[in-house]
C-alpha positions in Angstrom: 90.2 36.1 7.7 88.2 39.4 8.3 84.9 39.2 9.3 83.5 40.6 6.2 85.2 38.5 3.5 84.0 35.7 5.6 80.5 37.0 5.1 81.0 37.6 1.3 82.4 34.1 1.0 79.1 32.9 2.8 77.3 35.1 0.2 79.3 33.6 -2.9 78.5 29.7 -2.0 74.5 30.4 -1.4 74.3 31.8 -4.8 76.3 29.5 -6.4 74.4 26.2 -4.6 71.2 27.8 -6.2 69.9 26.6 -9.6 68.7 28.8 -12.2 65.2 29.4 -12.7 63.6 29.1 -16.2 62.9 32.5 -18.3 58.9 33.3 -19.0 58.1 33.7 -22.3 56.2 36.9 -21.0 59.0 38.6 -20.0 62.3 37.8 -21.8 65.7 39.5 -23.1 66.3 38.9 -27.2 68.8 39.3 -29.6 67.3 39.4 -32.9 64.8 42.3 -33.6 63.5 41.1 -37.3 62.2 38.0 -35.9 60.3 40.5 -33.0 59.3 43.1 -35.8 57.9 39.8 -38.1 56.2 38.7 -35.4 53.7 41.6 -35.0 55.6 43.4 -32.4 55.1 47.2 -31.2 58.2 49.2 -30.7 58.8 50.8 -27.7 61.3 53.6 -27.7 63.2 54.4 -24.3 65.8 57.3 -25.5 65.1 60.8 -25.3 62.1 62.1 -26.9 64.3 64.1 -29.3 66.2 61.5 -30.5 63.2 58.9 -31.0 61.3 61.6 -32.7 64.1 62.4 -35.2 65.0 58.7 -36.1 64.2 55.1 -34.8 62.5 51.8 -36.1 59.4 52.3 -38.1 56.7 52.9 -35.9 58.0 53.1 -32.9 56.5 54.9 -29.6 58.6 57.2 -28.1 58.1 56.4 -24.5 61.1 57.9 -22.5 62.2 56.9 -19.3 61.5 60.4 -17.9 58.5 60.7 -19.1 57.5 58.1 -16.2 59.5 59.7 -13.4 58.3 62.8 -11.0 60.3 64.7 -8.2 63.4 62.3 -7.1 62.6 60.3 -9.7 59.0 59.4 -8.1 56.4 56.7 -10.3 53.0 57.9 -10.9 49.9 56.6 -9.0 48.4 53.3 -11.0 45.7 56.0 -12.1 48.6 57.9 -13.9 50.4 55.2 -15.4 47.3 53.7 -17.0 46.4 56.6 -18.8 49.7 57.5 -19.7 50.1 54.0 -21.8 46.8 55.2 -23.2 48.0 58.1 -24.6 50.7 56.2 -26.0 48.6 53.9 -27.9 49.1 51.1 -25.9 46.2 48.6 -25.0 47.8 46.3 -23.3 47.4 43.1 -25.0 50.3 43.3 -27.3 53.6 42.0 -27.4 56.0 44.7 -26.7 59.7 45.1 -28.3 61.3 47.9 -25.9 64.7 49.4 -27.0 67.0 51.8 -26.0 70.4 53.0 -25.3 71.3 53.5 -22.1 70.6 49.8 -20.9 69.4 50.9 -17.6 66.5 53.4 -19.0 65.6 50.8 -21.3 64.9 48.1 -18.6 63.3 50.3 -16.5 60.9 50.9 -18.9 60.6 47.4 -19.7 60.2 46.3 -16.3 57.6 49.1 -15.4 55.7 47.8 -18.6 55.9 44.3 -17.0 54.5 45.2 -13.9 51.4 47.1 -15.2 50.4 44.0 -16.5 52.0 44.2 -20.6 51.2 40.8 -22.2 54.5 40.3 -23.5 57.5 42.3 -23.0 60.8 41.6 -25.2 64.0 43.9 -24.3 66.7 43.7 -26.9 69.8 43.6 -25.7 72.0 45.5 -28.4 71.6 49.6 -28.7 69.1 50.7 -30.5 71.8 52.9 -32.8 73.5 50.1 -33.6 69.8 48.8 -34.8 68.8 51.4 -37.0 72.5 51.2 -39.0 71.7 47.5 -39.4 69.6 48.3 -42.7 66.2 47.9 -41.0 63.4 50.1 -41.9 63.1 53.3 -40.2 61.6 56.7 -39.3 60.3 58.8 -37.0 59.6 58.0 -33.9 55.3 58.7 -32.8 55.4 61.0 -29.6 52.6 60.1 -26.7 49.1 62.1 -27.7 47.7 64.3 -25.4 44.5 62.6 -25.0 44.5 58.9 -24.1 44.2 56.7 -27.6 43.3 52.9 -26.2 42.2 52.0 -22.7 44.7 50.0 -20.8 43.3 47.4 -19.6 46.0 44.5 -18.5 45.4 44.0 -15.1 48.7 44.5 -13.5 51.3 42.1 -11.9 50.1 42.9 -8.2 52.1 39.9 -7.1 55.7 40.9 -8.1 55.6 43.8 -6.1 56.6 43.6 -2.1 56.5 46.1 0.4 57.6 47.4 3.3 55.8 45.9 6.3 55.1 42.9 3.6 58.8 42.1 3.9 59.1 41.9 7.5 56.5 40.3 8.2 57.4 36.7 5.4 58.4 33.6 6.7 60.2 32.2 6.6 62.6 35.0 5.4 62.8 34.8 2.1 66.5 35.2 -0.1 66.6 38.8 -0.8 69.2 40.1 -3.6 70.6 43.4 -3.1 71.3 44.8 -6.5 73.2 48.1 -5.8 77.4 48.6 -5.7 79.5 46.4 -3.5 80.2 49.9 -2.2 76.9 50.7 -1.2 76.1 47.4 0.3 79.0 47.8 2.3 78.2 51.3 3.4 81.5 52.9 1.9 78.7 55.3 -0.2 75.6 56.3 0.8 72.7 58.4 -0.9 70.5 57.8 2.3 70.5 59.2 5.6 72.0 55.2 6.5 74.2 53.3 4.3 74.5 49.5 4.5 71.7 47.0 3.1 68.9 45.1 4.2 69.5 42.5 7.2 70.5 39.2 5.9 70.7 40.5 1.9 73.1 39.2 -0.3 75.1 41.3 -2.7 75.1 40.6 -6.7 75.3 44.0 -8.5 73.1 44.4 -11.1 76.5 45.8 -13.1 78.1 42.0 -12.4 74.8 40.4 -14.0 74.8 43.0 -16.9 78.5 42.0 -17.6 77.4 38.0 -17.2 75.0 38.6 -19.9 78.0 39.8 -22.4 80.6 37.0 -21.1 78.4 33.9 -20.5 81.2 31.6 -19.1 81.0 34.7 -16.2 77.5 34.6 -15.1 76.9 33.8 -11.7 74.6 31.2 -10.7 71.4 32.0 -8.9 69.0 31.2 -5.9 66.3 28.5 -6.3 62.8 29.4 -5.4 61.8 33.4 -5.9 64.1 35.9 -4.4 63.0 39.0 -3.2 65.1 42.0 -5.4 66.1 45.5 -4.2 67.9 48.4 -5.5 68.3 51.9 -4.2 65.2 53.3 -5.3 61.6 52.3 -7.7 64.0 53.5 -10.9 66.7 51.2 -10.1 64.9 48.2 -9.2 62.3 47.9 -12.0 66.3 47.9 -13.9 67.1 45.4 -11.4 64.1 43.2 -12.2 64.3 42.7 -15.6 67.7 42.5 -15.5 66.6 39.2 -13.2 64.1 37.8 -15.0 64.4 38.9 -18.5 68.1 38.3 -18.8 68.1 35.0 -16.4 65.1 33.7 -16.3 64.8 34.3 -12.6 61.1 34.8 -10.9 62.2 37.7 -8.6 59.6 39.5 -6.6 60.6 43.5 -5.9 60.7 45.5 -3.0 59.9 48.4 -4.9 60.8 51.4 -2.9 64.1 50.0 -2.2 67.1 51.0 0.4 65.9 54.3 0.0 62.9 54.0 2.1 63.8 51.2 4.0 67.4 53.7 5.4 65.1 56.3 6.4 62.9 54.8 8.8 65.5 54.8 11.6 63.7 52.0 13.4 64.4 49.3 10.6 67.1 47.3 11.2 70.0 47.2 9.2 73.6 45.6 8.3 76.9 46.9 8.4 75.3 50.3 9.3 76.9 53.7 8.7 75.9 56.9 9.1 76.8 59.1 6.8 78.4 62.9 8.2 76.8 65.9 7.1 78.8 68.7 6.0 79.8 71.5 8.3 78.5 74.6 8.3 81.2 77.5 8.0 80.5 80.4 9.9 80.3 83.1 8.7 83.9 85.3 9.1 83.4 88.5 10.8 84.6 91.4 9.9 87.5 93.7 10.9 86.6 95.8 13.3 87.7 98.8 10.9 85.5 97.7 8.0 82.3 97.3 10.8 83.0 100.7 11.5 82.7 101.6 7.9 80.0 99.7 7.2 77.7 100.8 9.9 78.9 104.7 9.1 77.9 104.0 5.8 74.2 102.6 6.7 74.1 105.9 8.9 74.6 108.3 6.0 72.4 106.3 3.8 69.9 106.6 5.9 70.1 110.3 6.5 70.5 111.1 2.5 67.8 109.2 2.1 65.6 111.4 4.9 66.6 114.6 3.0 65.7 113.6 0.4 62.1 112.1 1.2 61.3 115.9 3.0 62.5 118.0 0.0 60.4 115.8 -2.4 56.8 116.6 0.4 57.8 120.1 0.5 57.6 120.2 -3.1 54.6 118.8 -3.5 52.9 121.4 -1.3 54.4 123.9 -3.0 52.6 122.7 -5.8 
């Protein structure tokens, strides 16, 4: 047996010896949107602006993903983020019903929401397209205003997030989850300057736990205690996180940065390192010596024409 099915065997029988934590009623996936929409819930709208503004539940907020997300695909400061959800209409205190398409986006959202401290965040699981054809009420979706409409003023989930040095310095060492592709955590493909994972991490994809959710005699079993979550960057692993704890009821803690910045500080350590090749540079061809000939008899000429004609055009002017 090869060393690294051994170690992925390993990896199997820990998560499956663990037992399942218990989902918070804070933070939860659901099915059924009337019940959310009867109980006083505020929409939250995750696609595109263009396509919440055009058509989506009743009274939505159009909050898109991007609309979170700087240079390679950077959060805001806590400043930033705080008046942003003010601008949206968002106090804080309410119970949130955050919808989407693209799964991902959607929990992103919903996981960033959790973090700055939302009350109570529900994610529905089903598209939100397949929503509005369901005969609910709809129309257009309400775009964030320009100036902030509430004060948010949730004080945020400071605890869920880990970092860095915060990481390497716990003990003992807690379970840490690494949530991108087999592939990456394997270092087949990399998007950092290293490819592998996180010393000691074990590998459960958030794409195995989405497809757990839709086949529940699939779902993997989970770590006891609170595991410490990564993915590749802040955009993945807010997914990654509600994927955890809304969908199973785990109570992760996130490394928020990710592999990202963890592979590019060169002193970390890190398992089943690669580093990835950079592209060679072609040189450039030189020419035949024929055409160098040409060319340079060419700059010559150009360069005397254009000597004429800078002296006729001064003689001229004095004649003038």
């Amino acid at each position: 047996m090869s060393l690294r099915l051994f170690i992925a065997g390993v990896g199997v029988v820990l998560l499956a010896a663990g037992v399942q934590a218990r989902a918070t009623d804070d933070f939860i996936y659901v099915r059924d949107a009337a019940a959310q929409l009867r109980a006083g819930s505020v929409v939250v709208d995750t696609r595109p602006l263009e396509a919440c503004k055009l058509r989506s539940v009743a009274g939505a907020i159009c909050l898109p993903a991007d609309d979170f997300l700087g240079p390679q695909r950077r959060l805001p400061a806590e400043r930033d983020l705080l008046w942003l959800l003010g601008t949206a209409g968002i106090a804080g205190d309410e119970m949130v019903l955050v919808v989407g398409q693209d799964a991902t986006a959607r929990d992103f959202v919903a996981g960033l929401l959790y973090i700055a401290g939302q009350r109570r965040v529900r994610v529905l699981t089903e598209p939100v397209g397949k929503l509005l054809e369901s005969g609910i009420e709809t129309g257009p979706g309400r775009e964030r205003s320009f100036v902030r409409e509430h004060v948010y003023q949730a004080a945020m989930r400071d605890g869920v997030v880990v970092l860095r040095d915060e990481l390497r310095a716990m003990r003992p060492a807690p379970v840490v989850l690494d949530g991108r592709t087999e592939a990456e955590y394997w270092g087949e493909v990399a998007r950092s300057p290293r490819s592998g994972h996180l010393p000691g991490a074990a590998s459960l994809p958030g794409l195995a736990l989405r497809a757990g959710l839709a086949s529940p005699e699939t779902r993997p079993l989970l770590p006891e205690g609170v595991p410490v979550a990564y993915g590749h960057d802040a955009y993945e692993g807010l997914a990654y996180l509600t994927l955890l704890t809304a969908g199973y009821g785990v109570p992760a803690r996130l490394y928020l940065a990710g592999w990202g910045e963890w592979a590019a500080d060169g002193a970390l350590p890190v398992d089943a390192a690669g580093y990835p090749e950079r592209p060679a540079v072609r040189k450039a061809e030189a020419l035949p010596l024929g055409r160098q000939d040409g060319l340079a008899k060419a700059g010559t000429l150009g360069m005397v024409l254009a000597a004429f004609a800078a002296g006729w055009w001064l003689k001229r002017e004095r004649k003038n």
